[in-house]
Backbone bond lengths (Angstrom), bond angles and torsions (degrees), N, CA, C in turn:
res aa  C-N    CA-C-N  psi(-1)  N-CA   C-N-CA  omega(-1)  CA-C   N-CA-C  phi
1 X - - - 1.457 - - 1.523 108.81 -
2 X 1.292 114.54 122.75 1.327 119.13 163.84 1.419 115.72 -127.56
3 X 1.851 118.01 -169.83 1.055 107.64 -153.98 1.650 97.37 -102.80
4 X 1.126 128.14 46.60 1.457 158.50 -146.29 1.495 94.44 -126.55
5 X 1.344 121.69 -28.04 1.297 105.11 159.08 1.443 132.87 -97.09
6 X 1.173 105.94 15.37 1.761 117.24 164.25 1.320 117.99 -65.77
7 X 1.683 109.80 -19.29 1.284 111.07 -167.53 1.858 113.72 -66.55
8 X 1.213 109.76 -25.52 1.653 94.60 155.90 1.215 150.41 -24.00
9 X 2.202 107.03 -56.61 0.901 125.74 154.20 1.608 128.31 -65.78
10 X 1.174 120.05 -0.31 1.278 123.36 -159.68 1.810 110.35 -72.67
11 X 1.549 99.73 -38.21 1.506 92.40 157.93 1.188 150.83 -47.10
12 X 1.622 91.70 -37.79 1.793 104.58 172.85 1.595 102.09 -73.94
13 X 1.622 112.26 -33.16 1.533 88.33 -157.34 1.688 113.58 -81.97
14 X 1.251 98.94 -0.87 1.748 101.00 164.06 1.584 124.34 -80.68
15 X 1.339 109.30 10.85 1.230 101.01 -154.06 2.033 80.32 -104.19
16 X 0.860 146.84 -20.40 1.238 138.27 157.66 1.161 140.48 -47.83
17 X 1.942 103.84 -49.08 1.508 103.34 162.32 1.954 107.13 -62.71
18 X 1.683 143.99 -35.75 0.641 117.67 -167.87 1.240 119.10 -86.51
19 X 1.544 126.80 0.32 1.106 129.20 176.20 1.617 109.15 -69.70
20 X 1.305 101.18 -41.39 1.513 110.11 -170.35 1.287 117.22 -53.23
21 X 1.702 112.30 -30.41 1.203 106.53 179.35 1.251 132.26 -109.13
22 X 1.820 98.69 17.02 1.268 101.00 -155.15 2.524 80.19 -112.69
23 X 1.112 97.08 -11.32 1.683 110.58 -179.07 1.761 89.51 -74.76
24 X 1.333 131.39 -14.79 1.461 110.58 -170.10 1.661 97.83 -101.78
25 X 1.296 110.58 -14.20 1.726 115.42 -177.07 1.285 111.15 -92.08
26 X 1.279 127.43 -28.31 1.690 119.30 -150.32 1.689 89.55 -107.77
27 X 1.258 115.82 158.38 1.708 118.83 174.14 1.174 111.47 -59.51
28 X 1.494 123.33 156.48 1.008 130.02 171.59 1.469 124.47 -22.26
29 X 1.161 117.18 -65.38 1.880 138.05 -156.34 1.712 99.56 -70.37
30 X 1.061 112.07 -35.06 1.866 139.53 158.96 1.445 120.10 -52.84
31 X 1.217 100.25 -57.21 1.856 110.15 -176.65 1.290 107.51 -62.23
32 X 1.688 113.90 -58.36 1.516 126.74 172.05 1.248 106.32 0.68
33 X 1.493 100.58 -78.71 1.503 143.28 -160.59 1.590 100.57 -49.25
34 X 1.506 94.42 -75.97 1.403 105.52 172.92 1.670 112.96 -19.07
35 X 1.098 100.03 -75.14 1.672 123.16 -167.56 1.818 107.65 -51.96
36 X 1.340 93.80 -53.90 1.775 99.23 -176.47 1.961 108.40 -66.32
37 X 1.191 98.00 -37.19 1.828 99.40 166.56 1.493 126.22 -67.24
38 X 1.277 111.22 -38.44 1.645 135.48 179.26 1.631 102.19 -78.37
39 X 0.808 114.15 -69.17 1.813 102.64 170.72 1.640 113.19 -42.45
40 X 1.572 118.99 -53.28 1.391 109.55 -177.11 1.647 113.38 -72.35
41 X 1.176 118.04 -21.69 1.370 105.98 172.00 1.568 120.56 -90.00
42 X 0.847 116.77 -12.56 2.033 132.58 161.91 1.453 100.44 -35.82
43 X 2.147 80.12 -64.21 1.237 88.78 -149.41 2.082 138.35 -80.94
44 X 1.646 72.69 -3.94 1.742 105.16 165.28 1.593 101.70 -74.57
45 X 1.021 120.05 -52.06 1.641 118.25 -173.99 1.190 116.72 -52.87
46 X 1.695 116.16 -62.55 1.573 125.91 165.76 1.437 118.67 -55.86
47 X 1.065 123.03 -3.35 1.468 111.03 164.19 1.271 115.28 -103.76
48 X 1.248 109.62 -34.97 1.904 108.28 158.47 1.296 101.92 -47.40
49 X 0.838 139.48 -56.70 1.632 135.68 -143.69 1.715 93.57 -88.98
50 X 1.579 124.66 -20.41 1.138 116.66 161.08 1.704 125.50 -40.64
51 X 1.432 91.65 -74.09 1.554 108.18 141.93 1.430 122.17 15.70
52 X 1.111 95.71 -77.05 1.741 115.06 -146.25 1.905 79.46 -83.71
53 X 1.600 115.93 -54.07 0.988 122.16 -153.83 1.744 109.06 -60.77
54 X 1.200 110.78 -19.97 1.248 121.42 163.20 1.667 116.61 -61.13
55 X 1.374 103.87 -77.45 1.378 90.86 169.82 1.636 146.13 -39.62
56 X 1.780 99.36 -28.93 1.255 92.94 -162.79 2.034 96.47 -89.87
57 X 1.435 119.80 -16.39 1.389 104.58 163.27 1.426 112.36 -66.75
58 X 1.102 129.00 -42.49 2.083 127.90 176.68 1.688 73.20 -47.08
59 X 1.394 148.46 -105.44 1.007 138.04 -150.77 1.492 142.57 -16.58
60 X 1.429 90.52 -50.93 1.517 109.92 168.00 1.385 109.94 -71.11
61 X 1.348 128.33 -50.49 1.268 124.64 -155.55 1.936 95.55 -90.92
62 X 1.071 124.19 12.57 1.426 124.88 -177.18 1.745 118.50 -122.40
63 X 1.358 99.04 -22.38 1.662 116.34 -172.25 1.689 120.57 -146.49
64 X 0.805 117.80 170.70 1.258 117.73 -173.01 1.721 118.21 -48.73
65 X 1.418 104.31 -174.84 1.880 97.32 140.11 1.333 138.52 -74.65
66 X 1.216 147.88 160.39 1.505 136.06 -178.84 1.399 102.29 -69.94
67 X 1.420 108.95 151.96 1.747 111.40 171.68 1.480 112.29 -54.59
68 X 1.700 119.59 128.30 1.083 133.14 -178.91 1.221 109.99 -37.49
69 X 1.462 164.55 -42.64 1.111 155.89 -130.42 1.771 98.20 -114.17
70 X 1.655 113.32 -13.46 1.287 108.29 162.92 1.181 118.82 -136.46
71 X 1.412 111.24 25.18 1.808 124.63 148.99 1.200 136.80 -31.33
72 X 1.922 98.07 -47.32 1.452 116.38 176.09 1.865 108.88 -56.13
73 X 1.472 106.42 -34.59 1.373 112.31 -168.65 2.113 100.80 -65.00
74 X 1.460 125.63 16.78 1.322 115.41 176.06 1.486 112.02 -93.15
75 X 1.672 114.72 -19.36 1.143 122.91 176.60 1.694 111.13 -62.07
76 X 1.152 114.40 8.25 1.808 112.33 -168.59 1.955 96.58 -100.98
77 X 1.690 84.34 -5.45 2.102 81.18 178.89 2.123 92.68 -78.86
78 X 0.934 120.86 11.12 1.348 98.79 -157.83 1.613 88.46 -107.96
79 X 1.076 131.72 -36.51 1.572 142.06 -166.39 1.249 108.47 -61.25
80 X 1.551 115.19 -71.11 2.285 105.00 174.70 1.542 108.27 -35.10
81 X 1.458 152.42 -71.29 0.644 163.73 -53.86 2.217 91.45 -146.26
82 X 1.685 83.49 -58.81 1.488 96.55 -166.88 1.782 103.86 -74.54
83 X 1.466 91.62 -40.60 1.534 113.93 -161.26 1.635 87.30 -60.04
84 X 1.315 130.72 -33.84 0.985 126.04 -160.44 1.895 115.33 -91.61
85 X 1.095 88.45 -30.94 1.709 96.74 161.44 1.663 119.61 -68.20
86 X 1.262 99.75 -43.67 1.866 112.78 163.76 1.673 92.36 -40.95
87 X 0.926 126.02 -79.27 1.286 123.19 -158.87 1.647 134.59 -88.81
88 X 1.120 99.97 -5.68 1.502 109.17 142.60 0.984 157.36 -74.79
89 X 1.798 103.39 -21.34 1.324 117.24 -166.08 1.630 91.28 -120.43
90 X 1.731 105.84 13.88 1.715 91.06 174.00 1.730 94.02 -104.85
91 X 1.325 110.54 -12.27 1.790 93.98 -145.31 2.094 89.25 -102.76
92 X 2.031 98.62 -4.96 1.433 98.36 179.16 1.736 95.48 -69.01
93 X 1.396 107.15 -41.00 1.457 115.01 -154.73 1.898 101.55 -56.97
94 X 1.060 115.85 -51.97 1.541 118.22 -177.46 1.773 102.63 -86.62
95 X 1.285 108.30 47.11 1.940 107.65 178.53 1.703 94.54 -78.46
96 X 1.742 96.54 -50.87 1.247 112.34 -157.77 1.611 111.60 -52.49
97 X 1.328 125.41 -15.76 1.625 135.34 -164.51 1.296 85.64 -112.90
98 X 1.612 154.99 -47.89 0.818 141.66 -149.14 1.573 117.62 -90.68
99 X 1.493 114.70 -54.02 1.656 129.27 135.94 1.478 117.49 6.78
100 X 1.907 135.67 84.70 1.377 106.27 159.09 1.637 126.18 -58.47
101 X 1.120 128.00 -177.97 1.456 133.13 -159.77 1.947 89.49 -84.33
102 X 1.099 125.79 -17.38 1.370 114.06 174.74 1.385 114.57 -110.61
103 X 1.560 127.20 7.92 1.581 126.93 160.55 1.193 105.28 -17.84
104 X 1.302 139.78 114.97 1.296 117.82 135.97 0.962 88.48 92.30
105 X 1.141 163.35 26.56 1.675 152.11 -147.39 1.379 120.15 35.23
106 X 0.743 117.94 -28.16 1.887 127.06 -174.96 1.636 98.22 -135.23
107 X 1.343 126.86 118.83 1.696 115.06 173.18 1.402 79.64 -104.64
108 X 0.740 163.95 -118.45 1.385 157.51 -77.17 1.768 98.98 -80.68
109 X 1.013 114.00 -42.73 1.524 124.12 158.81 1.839 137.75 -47.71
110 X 1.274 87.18 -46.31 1.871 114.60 154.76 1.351 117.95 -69.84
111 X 1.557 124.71 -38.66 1.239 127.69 179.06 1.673 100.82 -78.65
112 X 1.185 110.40 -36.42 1.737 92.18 -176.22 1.743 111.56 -83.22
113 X 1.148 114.64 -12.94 1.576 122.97 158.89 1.381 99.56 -36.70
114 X 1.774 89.43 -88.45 1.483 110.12 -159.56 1.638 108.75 -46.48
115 X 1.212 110.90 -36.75 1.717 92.24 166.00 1.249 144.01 -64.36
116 X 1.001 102.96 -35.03 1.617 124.31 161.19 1.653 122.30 -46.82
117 X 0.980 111.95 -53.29 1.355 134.11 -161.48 1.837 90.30 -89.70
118 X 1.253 109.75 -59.84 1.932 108.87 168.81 1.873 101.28 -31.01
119 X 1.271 77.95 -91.74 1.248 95.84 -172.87 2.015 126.40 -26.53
120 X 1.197 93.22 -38.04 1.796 112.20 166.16 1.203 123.29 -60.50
121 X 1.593 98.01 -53.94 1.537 124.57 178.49 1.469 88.93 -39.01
122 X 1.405 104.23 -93.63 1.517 135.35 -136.17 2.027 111.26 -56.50
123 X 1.522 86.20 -15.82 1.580 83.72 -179.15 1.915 102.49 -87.32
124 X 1.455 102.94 16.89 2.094 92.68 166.90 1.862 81.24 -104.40
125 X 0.976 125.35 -41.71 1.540 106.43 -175.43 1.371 116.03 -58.67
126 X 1.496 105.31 -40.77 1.758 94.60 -177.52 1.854 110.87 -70.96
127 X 1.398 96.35 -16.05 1.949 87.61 169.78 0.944 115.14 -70.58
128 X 1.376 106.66 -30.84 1.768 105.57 -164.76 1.716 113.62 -93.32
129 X 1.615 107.20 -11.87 1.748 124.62 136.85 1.394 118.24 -29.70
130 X 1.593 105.61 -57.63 1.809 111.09 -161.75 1.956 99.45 -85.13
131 X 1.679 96.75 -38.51 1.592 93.72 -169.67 1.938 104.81 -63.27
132 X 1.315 113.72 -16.91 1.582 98.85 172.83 1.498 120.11 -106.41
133 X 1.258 100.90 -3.47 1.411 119.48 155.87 2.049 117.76 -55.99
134 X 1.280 95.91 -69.00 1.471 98.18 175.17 1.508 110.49 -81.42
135 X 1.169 145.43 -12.75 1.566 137.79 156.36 1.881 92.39 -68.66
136 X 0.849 136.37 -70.47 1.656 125.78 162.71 1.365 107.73 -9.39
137 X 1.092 123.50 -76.71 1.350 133.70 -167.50 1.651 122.54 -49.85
138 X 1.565 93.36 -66.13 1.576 107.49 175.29 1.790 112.99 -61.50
139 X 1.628 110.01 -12.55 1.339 82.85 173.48 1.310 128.25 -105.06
140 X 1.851 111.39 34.51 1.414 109.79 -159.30 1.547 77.04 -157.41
141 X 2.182 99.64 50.90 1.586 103.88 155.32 1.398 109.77 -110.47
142 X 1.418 98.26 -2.74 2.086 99.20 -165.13 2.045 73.34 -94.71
143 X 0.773 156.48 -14.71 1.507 142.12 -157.97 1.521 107.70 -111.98
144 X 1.256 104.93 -0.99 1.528 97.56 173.40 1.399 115.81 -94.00
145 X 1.753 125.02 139.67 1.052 129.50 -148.45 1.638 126.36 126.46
146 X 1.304 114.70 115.81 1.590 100.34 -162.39 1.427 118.76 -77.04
147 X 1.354 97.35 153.54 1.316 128.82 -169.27 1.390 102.31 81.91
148 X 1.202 142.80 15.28 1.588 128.78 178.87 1.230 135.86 -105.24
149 X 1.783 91.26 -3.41 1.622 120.32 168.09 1.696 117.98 -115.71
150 X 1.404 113.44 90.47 1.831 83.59 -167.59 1.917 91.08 -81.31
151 X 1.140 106.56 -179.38 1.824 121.75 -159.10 1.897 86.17 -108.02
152 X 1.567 77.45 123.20 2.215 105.01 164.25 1.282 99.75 -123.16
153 X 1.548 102.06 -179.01 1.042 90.58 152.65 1.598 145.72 -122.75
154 X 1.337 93.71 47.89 1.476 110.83 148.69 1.552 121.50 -78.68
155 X 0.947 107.79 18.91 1.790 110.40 162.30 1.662 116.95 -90.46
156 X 1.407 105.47 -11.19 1.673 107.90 179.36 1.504 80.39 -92.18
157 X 1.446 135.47 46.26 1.521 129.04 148.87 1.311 117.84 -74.98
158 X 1.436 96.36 -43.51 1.683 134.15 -166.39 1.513 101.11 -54.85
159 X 1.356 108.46 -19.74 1.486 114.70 -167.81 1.440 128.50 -95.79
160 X 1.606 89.71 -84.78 1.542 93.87 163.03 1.345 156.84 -108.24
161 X 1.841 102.99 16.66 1.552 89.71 135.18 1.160 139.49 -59.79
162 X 1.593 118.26 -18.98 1.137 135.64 -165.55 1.802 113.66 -79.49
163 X 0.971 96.01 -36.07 1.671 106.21 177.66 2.059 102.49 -61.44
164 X 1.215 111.55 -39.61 1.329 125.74 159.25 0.970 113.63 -22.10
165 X 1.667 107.53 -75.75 1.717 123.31 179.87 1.361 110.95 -44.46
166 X 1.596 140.52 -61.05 0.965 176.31 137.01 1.664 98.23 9.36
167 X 1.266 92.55 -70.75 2.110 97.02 -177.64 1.387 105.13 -73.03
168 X 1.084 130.13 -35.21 1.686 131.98 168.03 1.309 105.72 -41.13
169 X 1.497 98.54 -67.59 1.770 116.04 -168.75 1.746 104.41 -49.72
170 X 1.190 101.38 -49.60 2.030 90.85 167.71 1.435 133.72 -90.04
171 X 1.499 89.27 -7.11 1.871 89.88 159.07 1.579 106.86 -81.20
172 X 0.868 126.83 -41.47 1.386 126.25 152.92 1.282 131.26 -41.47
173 X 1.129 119.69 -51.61 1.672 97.73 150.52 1.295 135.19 -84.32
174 X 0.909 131.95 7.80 1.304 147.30 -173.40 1.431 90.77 -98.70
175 X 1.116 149.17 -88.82 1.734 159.93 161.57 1.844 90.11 -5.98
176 X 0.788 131.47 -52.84 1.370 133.24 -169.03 1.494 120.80 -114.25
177 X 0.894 124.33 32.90 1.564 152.83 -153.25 1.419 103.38 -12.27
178 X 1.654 121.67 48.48 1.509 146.76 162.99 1.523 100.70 -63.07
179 X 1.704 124.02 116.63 1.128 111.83 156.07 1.130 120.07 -99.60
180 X 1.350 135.56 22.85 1.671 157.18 -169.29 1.422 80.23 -81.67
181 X 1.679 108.58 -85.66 1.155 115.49 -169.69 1.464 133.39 -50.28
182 X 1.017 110.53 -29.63 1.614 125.96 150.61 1.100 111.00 -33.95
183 X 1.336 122.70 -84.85 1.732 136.49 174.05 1.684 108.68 -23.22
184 X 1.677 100.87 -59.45 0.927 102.48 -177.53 1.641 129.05 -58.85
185 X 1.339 109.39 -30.14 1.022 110.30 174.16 1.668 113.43 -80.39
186 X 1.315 132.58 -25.36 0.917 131.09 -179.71 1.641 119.14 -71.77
187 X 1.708 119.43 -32.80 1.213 135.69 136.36 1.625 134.63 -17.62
188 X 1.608 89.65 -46.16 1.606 103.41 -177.42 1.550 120.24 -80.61
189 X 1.784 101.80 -19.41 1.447 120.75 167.64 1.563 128.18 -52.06
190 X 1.267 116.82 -40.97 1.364 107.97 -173.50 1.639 112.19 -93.02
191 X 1.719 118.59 -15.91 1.189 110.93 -169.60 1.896 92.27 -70.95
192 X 1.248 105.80 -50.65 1.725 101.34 179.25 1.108 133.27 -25.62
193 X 2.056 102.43 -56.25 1.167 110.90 -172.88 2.040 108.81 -68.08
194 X 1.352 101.71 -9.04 1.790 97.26 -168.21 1.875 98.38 -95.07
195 X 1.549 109.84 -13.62 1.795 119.54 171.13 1.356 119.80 -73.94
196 X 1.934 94.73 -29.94 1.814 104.49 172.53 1.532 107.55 -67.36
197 X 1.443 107.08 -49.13 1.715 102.41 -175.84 1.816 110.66 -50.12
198 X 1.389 91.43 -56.79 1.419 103.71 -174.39 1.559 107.94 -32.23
199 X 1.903 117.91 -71.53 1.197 117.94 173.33 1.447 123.76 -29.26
200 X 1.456 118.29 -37.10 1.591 118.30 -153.62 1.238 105.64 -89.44
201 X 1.643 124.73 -27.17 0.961 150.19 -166.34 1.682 101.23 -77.33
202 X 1.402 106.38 -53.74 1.306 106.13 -167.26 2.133 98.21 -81.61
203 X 1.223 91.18 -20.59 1.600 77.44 171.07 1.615 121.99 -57.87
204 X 1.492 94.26 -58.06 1.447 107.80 -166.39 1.872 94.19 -52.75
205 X 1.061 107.97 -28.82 1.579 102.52 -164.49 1.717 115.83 -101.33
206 X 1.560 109.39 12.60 1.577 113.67 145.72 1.651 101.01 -111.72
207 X 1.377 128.18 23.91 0.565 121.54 170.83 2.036 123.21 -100.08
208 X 1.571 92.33 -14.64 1.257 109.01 160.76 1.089 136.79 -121.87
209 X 1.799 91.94 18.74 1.734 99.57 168.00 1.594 122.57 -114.94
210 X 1.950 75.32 18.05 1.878 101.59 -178.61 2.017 113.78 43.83
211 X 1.610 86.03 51.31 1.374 117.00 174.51 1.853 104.12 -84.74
212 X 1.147 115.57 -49.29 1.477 131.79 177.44 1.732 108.23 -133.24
213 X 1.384 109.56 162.94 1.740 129.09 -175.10 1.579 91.31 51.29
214 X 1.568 111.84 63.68 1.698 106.48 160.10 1.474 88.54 -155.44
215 X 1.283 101.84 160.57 1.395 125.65 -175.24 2.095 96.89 -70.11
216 X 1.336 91.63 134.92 1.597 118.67 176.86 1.831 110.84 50.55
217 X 1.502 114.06 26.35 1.086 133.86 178.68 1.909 126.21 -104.57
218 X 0.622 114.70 -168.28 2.047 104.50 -168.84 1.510 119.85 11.19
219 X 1.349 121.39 -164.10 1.500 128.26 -155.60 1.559 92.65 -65.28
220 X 1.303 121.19 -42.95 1.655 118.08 -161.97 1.459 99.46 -86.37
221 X 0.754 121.26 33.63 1.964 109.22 -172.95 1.788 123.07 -76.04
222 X 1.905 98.90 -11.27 1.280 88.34 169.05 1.740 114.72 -111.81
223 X 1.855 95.68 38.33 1.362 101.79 179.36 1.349 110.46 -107.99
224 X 1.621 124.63 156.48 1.473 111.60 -175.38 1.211 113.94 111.42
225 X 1.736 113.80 -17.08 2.116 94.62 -179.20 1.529 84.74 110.42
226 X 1.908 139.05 -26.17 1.660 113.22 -146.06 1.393 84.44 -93.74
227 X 1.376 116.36 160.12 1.102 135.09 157.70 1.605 125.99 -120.75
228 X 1.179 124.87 134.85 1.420 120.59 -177.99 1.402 132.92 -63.66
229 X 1.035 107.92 111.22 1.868 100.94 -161.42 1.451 97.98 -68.72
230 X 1.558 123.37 139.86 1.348 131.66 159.86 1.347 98.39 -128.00
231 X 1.634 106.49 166.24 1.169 130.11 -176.96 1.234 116.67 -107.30
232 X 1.683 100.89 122.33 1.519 102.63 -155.93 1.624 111.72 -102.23
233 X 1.269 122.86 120.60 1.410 136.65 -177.42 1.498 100.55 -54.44
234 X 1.960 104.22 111.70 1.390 111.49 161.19 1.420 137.08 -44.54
235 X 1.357 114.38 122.77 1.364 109.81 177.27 1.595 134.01 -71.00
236 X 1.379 121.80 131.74 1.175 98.97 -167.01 2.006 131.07 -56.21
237 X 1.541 94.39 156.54 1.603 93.76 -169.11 1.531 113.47 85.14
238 X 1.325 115.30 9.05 1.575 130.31 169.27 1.587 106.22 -73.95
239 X 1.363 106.67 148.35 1.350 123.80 140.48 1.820 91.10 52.99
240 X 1.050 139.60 4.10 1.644 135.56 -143.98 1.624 86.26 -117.21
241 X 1.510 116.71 133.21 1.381 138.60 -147.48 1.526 107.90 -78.21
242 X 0.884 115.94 141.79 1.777 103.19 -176.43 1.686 101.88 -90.70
């Protein structure tokens, strides 16, 4: 079990960062909308993925690590979490434009709530972003070393949950007008973009060592109709000469 099965929720949990940015474009009476739909569907996603996130520590703390070749797939604990700060702390930021003057009785008053309280919130999710970020990390130190990882594709793990972390990390400073964290996040940009090459690279290149897209080969290999040929031990009185 890994966290490879969050990917269910993964639809909903994008739907926050795009709300967020789509509440700073559309008119007021629009954004509302935006915002009050985009929060409830976030927030259905991140609690599924709670879920999962439960199980997969009983996992860890009960059994080994997952087999190296789908290790990379632990980086997918980091995405609900971040993805979800992405989009909270964008759609708190435009409350104040979206808010009529009687929201709540007071909108302009409700909107500076709701930011506050976003913004508070979301910095235990973005820790708890980095804390499965570096348990990610540290557990794919015994697997480094060649030949001890062959390439799936759970290696685009490496990627984009990670870009997750990344938009958190500058909604986070931005929400708190930290330019540390800024930096930092801007820092975290180029090692990614040189992990994306890496991935593509190593794709194309189990891709011609008929590592993956070959019959009874990568994670799906007993999908498709193939079956694994074995060699079947003669029965006695076989093949035996008259």
């Amino acid at each position: 079990m890994t966290p490879i099965w969050i990917f269910p929720a993964y639809p909903m949990l994008i739907i926050g960062p795009h709300a967020g940015i789509l509440s700073s474009k559309l008119e007021p009476a629009r954004s509302l909308r935006i915002i009050i739909g985009g929060t409830t569907i976030q927030g259905v996603g991140f609690l599924v993925s709670l879920m999962v996130y439960s199980a997969f520590i009983y996992r860890l703390m009960s059994q080994k690590l997952p087999r190296e070749n789908v290790r990379p797939g632990m980086f997918v604990s980091v995405g609900p979490s971040a993805f979800t700060v992405s989009g909270i702390v964008n759609m708190a930021a435009h409350a104040k434009r979206s808010f009529p003057e009687d929201f709540m009785g007071n909108g302009a008053l409700a909107a500076d709530i709701v930011k506050v309280v976003a913004n508070f919130s979301c910095l235990w999710l973005w820790g708890l972003a980095i804390f499965f970020f570096f348990i990610a990390s540290f557990a794919h130190w015994s697997a480094i070393g060649p030949g001890r990882m062959v390439f799936s594709m759970a290696w685009f793990s490496f990627v984009f949950p990670n870009t997750a972390l990344i938009t958190a990390t500058f909604a986070i400073g931005k929400a708190f007008s930290c330019k540390a964290i800024s930096i930092i996040g801007c820092a975290m940009v180029f090692p990614l973009i040189l992990m994306y090459i890496f991935v593509c690279y190593m794709m194309v290149r189990a891709i011609v060592h008929h590592q993956i897209l070959w019959p009874q080969k990568g994670e799906d290999k007993d999908e498709g109709g193939f079956e694994v040929n074995r060699i079947k031990p003669e029965s006695p009185g076989e093949n035996t000469p008259v």
